[in-house]
C-alpha positions as CSV (number, residue, x, y, z in Angstrom):
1,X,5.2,41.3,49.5
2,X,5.7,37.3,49.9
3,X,8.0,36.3,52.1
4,X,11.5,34.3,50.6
5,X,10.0,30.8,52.0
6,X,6.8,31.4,50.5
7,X,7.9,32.4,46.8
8,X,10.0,29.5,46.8
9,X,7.0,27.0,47.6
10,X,4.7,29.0,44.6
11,X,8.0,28.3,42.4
12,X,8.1,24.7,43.4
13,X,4.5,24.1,42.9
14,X,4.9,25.8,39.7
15,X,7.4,23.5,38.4
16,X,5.5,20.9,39.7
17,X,2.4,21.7,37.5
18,X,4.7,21.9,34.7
19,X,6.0,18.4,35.3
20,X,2.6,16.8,36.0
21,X,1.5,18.5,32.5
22,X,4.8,17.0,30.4
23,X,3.9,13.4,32.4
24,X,0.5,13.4,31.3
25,X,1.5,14.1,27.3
26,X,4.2,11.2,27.5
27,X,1.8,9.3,28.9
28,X,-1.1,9.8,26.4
29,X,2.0,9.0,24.1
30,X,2.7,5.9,25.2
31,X,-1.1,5.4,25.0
32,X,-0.9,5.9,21.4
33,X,1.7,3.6,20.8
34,X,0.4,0.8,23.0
35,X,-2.6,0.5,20.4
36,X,-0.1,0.7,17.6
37,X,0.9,-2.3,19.0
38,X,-1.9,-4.0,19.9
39,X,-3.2,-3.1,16.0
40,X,-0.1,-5.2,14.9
41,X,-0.2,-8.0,17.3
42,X,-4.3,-8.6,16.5
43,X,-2.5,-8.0,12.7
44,X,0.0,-10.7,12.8
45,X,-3.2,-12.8,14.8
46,X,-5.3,-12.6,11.9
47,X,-2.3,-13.6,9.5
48,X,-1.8,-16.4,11.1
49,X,-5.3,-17.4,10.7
50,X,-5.4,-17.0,7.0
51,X,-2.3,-18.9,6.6
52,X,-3.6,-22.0,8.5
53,X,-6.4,-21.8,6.8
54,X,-5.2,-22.1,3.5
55,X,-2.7,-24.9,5.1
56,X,-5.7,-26.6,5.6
57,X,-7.5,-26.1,2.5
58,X,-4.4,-27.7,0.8
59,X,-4.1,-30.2,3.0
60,X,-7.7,-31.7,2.1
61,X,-6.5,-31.4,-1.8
62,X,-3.5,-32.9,-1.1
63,X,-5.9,-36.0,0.8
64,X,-8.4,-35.7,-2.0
65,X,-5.4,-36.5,-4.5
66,X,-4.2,-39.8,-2.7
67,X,-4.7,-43.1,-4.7
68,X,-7.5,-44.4,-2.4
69,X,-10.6,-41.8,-2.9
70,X,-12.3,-42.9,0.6
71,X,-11.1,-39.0,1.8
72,X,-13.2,-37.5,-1.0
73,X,-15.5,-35.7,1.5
74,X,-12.5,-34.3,3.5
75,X,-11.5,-31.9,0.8
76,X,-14.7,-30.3,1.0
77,X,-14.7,-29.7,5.2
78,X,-11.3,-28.8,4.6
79,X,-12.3,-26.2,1.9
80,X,-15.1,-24.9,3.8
81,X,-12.7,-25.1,6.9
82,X,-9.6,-23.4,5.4
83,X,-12.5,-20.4,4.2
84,X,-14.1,-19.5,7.5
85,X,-10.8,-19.1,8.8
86,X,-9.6,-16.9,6.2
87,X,-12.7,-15.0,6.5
88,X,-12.6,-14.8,10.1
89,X,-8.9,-13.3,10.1
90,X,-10.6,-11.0,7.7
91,X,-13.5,-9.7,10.1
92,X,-10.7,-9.5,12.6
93,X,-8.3,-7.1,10.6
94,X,-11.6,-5.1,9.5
95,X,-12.6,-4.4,13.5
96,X,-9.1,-3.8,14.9
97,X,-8.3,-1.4,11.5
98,X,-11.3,0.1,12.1
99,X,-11.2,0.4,16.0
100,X,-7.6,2.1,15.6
101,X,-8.3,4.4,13.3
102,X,-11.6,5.6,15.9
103,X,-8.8,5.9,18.7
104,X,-6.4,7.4,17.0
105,X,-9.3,10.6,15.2
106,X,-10.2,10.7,19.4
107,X,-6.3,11.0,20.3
108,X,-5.5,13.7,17.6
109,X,-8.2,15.9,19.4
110,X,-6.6,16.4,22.1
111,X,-3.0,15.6,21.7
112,X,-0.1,15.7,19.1
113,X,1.2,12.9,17.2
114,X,4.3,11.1,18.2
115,X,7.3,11.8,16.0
116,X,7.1,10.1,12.9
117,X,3.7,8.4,13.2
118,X,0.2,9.2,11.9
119,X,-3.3,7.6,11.8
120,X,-3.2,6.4,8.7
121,X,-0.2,4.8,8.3
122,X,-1.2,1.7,10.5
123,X,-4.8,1.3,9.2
124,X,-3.6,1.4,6.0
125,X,-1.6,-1.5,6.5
126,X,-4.4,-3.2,8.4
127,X,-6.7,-2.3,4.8
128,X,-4.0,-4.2,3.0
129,X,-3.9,-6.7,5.0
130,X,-7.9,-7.2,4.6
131,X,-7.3,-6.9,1.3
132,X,-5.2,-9.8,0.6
133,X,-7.3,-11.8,2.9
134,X,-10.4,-11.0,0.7
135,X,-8.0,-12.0,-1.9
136,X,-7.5,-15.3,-0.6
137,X,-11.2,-15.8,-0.2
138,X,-11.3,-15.5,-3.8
139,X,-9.0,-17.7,-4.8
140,X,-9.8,-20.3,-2.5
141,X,-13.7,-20.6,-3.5
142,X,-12.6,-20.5,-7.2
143,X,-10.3,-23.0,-7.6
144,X,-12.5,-25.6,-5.9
């Protein structure tokens, strides 16, 4: 029969396994939602690059419209300009949508969601976001 002192320290060490265990889930947790975030911050990243490049697509129409027609060529580099940067904000919400939704397949192996989120949800938003950048694309190299 275990002494007092002894049953004591296998109780503590118990409860310290259990702790460790509940540490390690709220950590993988806070895993999950640290790539959540980084999803939206390379998200808001690539919107900001299909908005300045549209701002600089009008800008060379706006230039191309000016009485004196020496900036004729500029509305052309802008055009060209204002689509690789939309394009690139595309590539970049295509690789980080894509990268999340890897992580978070790989998280849901081994771990439970957080409450109220899934792996869909954010790449669906980062799809939509694609989407409206291909959009864009469109619109820009038509109405040139």
């Amino acid at each position: 029969m275990p002494e007092p002192q002894q049953s004591e320290q296998i109780a503590l060490m118990q409860k310290l396994v259990e702790m460790s265990a509940e540490r390690s889930e709220l950590s993988a947790e806070r895993s999950y939602m640290n790539a959540e975030r980084t999803l939206s911050v390379w998200l808001r990243t690539a919107l900001s690059l299909m908005i300045f490049g549209i701002a600089i697509d009008r800008f060379g129409l706006m230039l191309s419209e000016t009485p004196l027609k020496a900036h004729a060529h500029s509305n052309m580099l802008s055009m060209w300009s204002g689509v690789v940067l939309v394009g690139l904000g595309v590539i970049i919400v295509l690789a980080t949508g894509a990268r999340f939704l890897a992580y978070s397949v790989v998280y849901r192996r081994s771990h439970v969601w957080p409450a109220r989120h899934g792996p869909y949800l954010a790449a669906a938003f980062a799809l939509l976001v694609a989407v409206f950048g291909i959009a864009l694309l469109v619109i820009l190299l038509a109405f040139t």
